[in-house]
N, C-alpha and C positions, 0 to 999 in steps of 0.2 A: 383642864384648868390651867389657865397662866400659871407659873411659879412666876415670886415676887423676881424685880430685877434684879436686884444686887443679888441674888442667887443665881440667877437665870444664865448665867455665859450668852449664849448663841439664841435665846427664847426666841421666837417670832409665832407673832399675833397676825393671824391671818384676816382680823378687823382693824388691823393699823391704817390702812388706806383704804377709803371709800374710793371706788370707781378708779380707773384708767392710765392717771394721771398724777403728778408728783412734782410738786414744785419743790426743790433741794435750795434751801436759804442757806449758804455757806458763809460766815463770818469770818476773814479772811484775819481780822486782826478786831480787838478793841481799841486799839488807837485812833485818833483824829487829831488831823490838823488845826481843825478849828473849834471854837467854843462854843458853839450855839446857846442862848441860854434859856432853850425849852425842849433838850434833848431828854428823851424818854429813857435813853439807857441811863442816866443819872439819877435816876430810880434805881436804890439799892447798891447802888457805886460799880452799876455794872460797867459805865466807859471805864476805859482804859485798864481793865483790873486782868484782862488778859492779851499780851500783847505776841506770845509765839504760838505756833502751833505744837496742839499734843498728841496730834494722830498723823500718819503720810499719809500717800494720794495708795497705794498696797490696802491700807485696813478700810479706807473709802469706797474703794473699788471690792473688798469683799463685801461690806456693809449692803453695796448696792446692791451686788450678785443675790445676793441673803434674803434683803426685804425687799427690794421695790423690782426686782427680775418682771420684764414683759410690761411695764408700765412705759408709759409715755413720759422722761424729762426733761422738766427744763431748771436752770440752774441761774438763781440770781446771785451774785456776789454783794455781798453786803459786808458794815462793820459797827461802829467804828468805820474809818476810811480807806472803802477794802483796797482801795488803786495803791495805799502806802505795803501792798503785802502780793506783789504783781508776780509776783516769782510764781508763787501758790495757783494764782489766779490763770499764767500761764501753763502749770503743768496739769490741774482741770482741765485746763480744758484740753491739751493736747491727748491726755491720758481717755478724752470721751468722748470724741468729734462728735459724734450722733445727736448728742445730747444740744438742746436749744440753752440760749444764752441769755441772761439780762445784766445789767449794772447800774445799780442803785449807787449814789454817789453825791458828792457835795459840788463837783464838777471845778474845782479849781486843780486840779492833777491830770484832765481827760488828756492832754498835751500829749502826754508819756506814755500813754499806750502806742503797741507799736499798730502798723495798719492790720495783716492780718487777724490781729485780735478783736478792732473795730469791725471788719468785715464780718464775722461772725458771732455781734451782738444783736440777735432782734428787738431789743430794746434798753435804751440808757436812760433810767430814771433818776434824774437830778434833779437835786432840793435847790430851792429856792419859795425866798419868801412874799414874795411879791415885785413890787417896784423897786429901785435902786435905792431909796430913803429906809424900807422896810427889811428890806434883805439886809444890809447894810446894820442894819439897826439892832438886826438878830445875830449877823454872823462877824461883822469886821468891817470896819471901811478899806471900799475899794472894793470886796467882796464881787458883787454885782456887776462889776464893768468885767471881774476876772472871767467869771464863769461863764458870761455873754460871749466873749473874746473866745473863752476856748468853746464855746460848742459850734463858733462859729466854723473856728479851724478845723471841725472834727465833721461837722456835719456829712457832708459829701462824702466821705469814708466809711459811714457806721454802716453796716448789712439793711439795721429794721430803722428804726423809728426813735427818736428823740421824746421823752416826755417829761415837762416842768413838774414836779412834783411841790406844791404848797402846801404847807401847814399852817393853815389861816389863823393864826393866834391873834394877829392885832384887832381888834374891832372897828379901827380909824384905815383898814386896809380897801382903798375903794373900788368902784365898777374897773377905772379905768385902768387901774396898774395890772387887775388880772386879763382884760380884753386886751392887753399889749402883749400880753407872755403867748396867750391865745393868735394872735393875727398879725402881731407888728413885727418879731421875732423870728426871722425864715428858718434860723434852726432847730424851729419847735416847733414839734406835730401836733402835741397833742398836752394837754394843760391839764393835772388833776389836781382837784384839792382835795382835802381833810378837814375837820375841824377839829381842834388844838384839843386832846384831851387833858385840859388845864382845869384849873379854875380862872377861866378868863373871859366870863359870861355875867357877870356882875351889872349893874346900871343898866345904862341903854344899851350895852352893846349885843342884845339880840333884836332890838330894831334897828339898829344900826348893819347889822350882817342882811337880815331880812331886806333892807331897802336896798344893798346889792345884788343879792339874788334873784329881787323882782326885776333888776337892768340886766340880769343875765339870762335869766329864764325869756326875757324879751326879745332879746340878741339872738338867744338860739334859734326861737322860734321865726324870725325876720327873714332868716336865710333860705332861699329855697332855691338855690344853683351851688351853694356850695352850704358843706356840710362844719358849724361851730363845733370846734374841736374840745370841748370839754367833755372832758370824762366823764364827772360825776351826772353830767345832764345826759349823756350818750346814753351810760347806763341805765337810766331810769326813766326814761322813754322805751328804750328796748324792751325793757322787763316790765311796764306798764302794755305796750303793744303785743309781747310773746310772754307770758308769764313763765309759759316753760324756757325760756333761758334762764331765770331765776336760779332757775332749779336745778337743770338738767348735769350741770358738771361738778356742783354741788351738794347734791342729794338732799336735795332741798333746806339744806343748813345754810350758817351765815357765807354769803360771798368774799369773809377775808378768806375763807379755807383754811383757817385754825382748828375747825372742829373734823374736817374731813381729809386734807391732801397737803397739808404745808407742813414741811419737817425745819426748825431752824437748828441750822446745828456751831452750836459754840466754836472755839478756836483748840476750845479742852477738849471737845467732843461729846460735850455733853444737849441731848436735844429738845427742843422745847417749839409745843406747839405756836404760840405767840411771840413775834421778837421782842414785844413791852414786855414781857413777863419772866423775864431770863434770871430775874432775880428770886422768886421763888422754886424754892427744891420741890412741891408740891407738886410742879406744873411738869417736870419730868418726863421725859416720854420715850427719850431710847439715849442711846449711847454709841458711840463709831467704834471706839476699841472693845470693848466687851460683846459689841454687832447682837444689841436686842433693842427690836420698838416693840412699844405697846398704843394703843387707841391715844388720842388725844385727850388729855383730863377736861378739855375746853369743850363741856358736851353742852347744849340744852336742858335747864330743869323748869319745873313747875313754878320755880320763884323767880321766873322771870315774864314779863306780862304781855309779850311779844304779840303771841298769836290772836291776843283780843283789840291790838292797834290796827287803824286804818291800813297803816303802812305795810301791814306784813305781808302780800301778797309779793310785792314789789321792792322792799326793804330785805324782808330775810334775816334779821337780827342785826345787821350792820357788824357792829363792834362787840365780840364775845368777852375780851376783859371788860368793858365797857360794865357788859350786863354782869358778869360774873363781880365785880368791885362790889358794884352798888346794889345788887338784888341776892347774889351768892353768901355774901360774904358780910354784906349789910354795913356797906360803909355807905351811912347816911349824909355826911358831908362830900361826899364822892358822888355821889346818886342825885342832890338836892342842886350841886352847883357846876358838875359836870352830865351826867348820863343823861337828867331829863332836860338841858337846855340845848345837849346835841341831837336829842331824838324833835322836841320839838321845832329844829329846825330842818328836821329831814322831813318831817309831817308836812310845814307849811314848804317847802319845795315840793313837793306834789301836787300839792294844791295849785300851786302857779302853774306846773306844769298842766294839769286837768285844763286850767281857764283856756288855755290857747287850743284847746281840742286836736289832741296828739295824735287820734287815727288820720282825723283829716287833713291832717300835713300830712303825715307818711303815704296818704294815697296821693297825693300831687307830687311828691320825690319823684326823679329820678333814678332807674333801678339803680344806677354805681353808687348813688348815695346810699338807697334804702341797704346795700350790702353792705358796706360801710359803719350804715348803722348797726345792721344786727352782728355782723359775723367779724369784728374788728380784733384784732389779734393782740390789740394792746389790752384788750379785757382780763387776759388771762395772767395779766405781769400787775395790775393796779386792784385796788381794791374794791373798785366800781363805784360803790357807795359814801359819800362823804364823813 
């Protein structure tokens, strides 16, 4: 039997990681440079509320030894603004070579990393909000032109791959500003959205997101020598044609990997399945200096209505706070103006996808595409799912 944590010292749950594999979300700092003003850590006043570190790269490295020994990882830097905490960032990685690398980031600081470190990032995942009016509009003027400016400088340097990272909050956000981050932008691979979990679904703007999606579900499908670099369609093609990709690295839980392989660990050291969720003690799940995980609280239950949706086959729960808010927990205002106007928009993107008959594209691909499609290595740093 587990003993509780705060008793447990050294406890290790031999059900803490499903499968292989371990993505180490490292918060480098809760600071940021900029203000976004639809930042998820601002839930529960978690920005900025811790700005040093409370454990070294010693109690890291037994943590690691302890729970995740013989797994496969990779390490995203995250914050707050992990680039303001480079020191940290630096001695990760020196301290773990083997270990694969990401950086999540707001991309106005990429400048200041040195080249070595670039070289051995397989992925930089920078936020941006769309076009220069949008981004702009969320983060600061000028914003937009900064971060184009540095990825441009960085591009040629980085080891993997560049990916725009969107959080579609606007509803006025149109086809054309995400097909320019997609195709007009040499220093980006690779384009993922999200949809905003706000309450920012109100009036028309799920026919209004709807009528972009039908210009991009179009877009993807148009191309047949080169492969549209969107993520969330990447995936959901893939996982429509293989369902066992779905599943296979996920044990057939949701694709954020909050229920099965994502450990986010504070700046305090304290770990938490979900990075939304930092602000609940409930969601708890191990600790660096005390070196005890336990399973993810972020499980599947019966009151969530998952498995009888269209989508589940190819979906997978999507978003585990999402359903935990509004089905767990029974925040009905949470459920009525965010969970069902994001599920209903992941529903009718399938549908778009089905109309264009998605085997019989992939049988006209060429194989570098068709591999591309299914075995793409940015899958395993993004959420796949919108």
């Amino acid at each position: 039997m587990l003993i509780e944590p705060h008793f447990a010292g050294a406890v290790s749950d031999p059900d803490a990681i499903v499968g292989g594999r371990v993505e180490l979300q490292l918060l480098t700092t809760l600071k940021c440079n900029l203000k976004c003003t639809y930042c998820s850590l601002g839930v529960g006043e978690v920005l900025g509320s811790q700005t040093e570190l409370a454990y070294d790269i010693d109690q890291l490295a037994a943590f690691v030894d302890r729970h995740l020994a013989g797994k496969e990882i990779y390490v995203t830097f995250y914050g707050g603004e992990p680039t303001l905490n480079l020191a940290m960032m630096q001695a990760v990685m020196q301290r773990f070579p083997e270990f694969r690398y990401q950086l999540q980031t707001n991309g106005t600081l990429l400048d200041n990393l040195p080249d070595w470190m670039l070289a051995k990032l397989s992925n930089i995942l920078v936020s941006i909000d769309g076009g220069e009016q949008t981004t702009d509009g969320y983060r600061g003027r000028g914003i937009w032109r900064q971060v184009i400016k540095n990825l441009n400088h960085v591009h040629e340097r980085v080891g993997g791959t560049i990916t725009a990272r969107v959080t579609w909050g606007n509803p006025d956000t149109c086809f054309e500003e995400l097909d320019e981050l997609a195709t007009a932008v040499a220093a980006i691979d690779y384009l993922y959205w999200q949809f905003v979990a706000d309450e920012m679904y109100g009036g028309d703007s799920i026919e209004k997101r709807k009528a972009v999606l039908v210009k991009l579900v179009d877009r993807f499908f148009a191309a047949g020598d080169t492969l549209y670099p969107l993520v969330p369609l990447m995936g959901i093609v893939r996982n429509k044609l293989l369902p066992t990709r779905a599943r296979e690295l996920y044990a057939g839980q949701t694709q954020c990997r909050v229920s099965t392989h994502l450990l986010n660990v504070m700046p305090n050291g304290q770990i938490f399945p979900c990075p939304d969720m930092m602000y609940a003690p409930q969601m708890q799940m191990g600790e660096i200096q005390g070196n005890w995980l336990k399973k993810s609280p972020l499980q599947p239950t019966p009151a969530m209505p998952c498995e009888s949706c269209e989508a589940f086959s190819w979906c997978r729960r999507n978003c585990m706070k999402n359903l935990y808010l509004g089905y767990v927990k029974r925040d009905e205002r949470y459920r009525h103006n965010v969970v069902e106007p994001i599920c209903e928009l992941v529903k009718f993107l399938g549908r778009e996808i089905d109309r264009h008959d998605p085997h019989a594209w992939f049988a006209r691909l060429p194989l570098p595409l068709r591999r591309q499609l299914v075995d793409a290595e940015v899958y395993e740093y993004v959420e796949i799912m919108p």
